[in-house]
N, C-alpha and C positions, 0 to 999 in steps of 0.2 A: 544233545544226545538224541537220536534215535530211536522210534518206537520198535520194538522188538518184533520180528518178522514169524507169523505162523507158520505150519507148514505146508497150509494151501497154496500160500503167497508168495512161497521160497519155489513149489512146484513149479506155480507158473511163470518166475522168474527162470527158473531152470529152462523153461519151454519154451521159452521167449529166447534163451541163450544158445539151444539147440539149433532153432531155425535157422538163428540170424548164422551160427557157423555154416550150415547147408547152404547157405544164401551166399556166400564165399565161393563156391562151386562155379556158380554162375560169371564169377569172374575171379578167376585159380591168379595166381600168382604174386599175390599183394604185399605189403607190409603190413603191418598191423601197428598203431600210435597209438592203441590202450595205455591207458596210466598204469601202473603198478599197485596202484588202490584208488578206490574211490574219493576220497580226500585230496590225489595229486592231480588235478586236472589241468593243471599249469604245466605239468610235464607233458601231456597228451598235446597240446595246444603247440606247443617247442618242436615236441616229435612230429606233428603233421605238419608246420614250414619246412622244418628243415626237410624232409622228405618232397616236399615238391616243389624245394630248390634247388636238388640236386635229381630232381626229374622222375621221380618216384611216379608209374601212371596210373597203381590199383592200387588206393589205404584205405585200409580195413578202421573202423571205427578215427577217423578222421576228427578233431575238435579243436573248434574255433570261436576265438572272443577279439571281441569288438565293443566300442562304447558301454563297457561295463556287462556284454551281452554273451551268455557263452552256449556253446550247446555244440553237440557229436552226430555225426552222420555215420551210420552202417557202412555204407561203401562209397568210396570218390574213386572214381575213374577219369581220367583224361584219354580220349579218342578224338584221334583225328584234331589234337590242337585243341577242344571243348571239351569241358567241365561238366559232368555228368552226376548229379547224386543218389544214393538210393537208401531209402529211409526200408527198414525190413520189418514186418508184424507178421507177429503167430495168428495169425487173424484169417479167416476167410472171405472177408468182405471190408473194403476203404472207410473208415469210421469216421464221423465229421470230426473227432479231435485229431484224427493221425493228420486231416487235410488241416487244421491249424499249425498242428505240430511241426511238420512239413513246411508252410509256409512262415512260423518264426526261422527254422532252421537255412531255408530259401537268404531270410532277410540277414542274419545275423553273416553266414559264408560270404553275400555277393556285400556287405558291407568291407568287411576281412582282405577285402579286393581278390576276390576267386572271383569271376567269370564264370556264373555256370548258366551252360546250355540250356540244362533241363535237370529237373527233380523229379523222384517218380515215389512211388508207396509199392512193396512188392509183399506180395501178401499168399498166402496156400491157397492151392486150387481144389478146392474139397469135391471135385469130380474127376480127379486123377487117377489113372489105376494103371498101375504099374505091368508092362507086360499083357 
């Protein structure tokens, strides 16, 4: 069971869930392999093969297991034939867990036999100003 979620906690989950949809933006037309709850992640994992065997090039929350190994990437893209992933943080600055995080996530995909180019962390530019 679960420890029950404040609502500091659920906020910043919220914030963290906002971004990463604006992060979508950046590359429109995807599908989306989200599990249907958090408990199905065997369905997620089904949903993002089958999508990039039948040539899907932008999945939205992407997730892949291997050797007992599982973990979701924000966005996979394939350009140009290469496997591209993008880890998304409400963050304004690369944090040394997002570059662990990242590099499990790196290890468990190119295990999964995905091919990827490159992995990147995409994070707010807290000097942005709109207009």
């Amino acid at each position: 069971m679960r420890n029950p979620i404040d609502e500091k906690q659920e906020s910043i989950f919220a914030s963290g869930t906002d971004v990463g949809l604006l992060a979508r933006n950046l590359f429109p037309g995807g599908e989306d392999a989200s599990p249907p709850d958090p408990y199905s992640f065997h369905l997620s994992v089904a949903k993002t093969k089958k999508l990039i065997e039948s040539g899907v090039k932008i999945i939205y929350e992407a997730a892949f297991e291997s050797d007992g190994l599982l973990c979701a990437i924000d966005i996979l893209v394939n350009s140009c034939e290469a496997w591209h992933a993008y880890e998304v943080k409400a963050s304004t600055q690369v944090k040394p867990q997002f570059v662990t995080d990242t590099a499990f996530q790196y290890y468990v995909i190119s295990l999964s036999g995905i091919p990827l180019a490159d992995i990147s962390v995409i994070h707010l530019n807290n000097e942005y100003v709109r207009n």
